[in-house]
N, C-alpha and C positions, 0 to 999 in steps of 0.2 A: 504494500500500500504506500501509496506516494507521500503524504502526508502524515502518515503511524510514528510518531515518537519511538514508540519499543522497536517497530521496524530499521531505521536508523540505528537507533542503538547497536543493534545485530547486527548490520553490515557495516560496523565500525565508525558510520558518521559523524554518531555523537559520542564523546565518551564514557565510558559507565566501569563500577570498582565492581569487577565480575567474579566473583566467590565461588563458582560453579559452571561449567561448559561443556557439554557434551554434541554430538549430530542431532541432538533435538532439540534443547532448548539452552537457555544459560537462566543463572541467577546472578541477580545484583544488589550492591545494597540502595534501598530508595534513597532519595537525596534532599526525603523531606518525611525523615521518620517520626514514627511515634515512639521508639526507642532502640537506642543503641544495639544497630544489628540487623533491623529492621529488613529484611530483605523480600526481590519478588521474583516469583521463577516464573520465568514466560516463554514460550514454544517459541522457535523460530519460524515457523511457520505461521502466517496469518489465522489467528480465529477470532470473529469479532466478540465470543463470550463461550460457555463451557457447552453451550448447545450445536456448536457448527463443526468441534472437532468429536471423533469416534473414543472408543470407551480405553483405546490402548492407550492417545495418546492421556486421555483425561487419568488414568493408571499409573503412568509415568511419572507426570506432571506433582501427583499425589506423593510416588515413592522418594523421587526430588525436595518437595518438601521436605517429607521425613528426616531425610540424611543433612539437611539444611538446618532443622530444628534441634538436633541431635548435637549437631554442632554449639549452633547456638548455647545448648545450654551445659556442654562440656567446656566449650572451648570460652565463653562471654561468661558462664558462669549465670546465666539465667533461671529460676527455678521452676520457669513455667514458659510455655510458647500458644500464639493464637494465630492461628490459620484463617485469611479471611480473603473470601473470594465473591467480586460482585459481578450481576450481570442484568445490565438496561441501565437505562438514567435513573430511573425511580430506585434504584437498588443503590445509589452509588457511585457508577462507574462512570469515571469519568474519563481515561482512555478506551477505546473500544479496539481495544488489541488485548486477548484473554491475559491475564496475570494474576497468580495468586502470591497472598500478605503472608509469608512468616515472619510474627513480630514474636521477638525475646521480652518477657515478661520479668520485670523485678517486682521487690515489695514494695508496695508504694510508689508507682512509675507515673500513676497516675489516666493510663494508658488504656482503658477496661473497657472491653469490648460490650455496649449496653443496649439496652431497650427500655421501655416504659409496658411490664406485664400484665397481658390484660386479665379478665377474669369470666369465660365464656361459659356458658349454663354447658352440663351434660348437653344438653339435644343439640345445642350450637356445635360442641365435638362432634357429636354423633354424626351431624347432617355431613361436615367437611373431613371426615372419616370413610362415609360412602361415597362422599365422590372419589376420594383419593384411593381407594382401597382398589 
């Protein structure tokens, strides 16, 4: 993609601190973390979100994290990691080149991945249980 930020990045355009590199994708650290280490594994190949690529590479992409996170909190000393992956506008995502979030988590980083919990009656489950099921 002409325009793709991560695209560029990839083919060297722009430069990026690349922690990980393989024939499918690299990881980098973001350059506008939410905490030290803060890294995002992304396919070299174009997907605009986790629905346009197949299950092998979305597999991969997962195992990448792992070994990413692992790191993280052997090597930074993290004692917890958050995996965060968005996909549409309304979700988020504001480059539309697939990338997932390993953030390294300290005590008090401040950093917490949140929501406001709501509180749905049984039959509210129930009914978005049968559709999903």
């Amino acid at each position: 993609m002409d325009n793709c930020i991560f695209c560029k990045i990839i083919a060297g355009d722009i430069p990026s601190m690349r922690v990980y590199e393989d024939e499918d994708c690299i990881a980098i650290l973001d350059i506008n973390p939410a905490a030290p280490g803060h890294t995002l594994v992304i396919p070299k190949k174009h997907y605009q979100d986790l629905f346009e690529m197949d299950e092998a590479m979305a597999g991969k992409l997962m195992m990448v994290a792992q070994e990413i996170g692992k790191r993280q909190m052997e090597r930074l000393g993290a004692p917890g990691v958050n995996l965060v992956q968005n996909n549409g506008a309304s979700a988020g995502q504001t480059v539309l080149h697939f990338h997932l979030h390993v953030i390294p988590r300290y005590e008090n980083d401040g950093a917490m991945v949140l929501w406001d919990p709501t509180q749905p009656t049984m039959d509210d489950l129930k009914a978005i249980c049968d559709k999903l099921a």
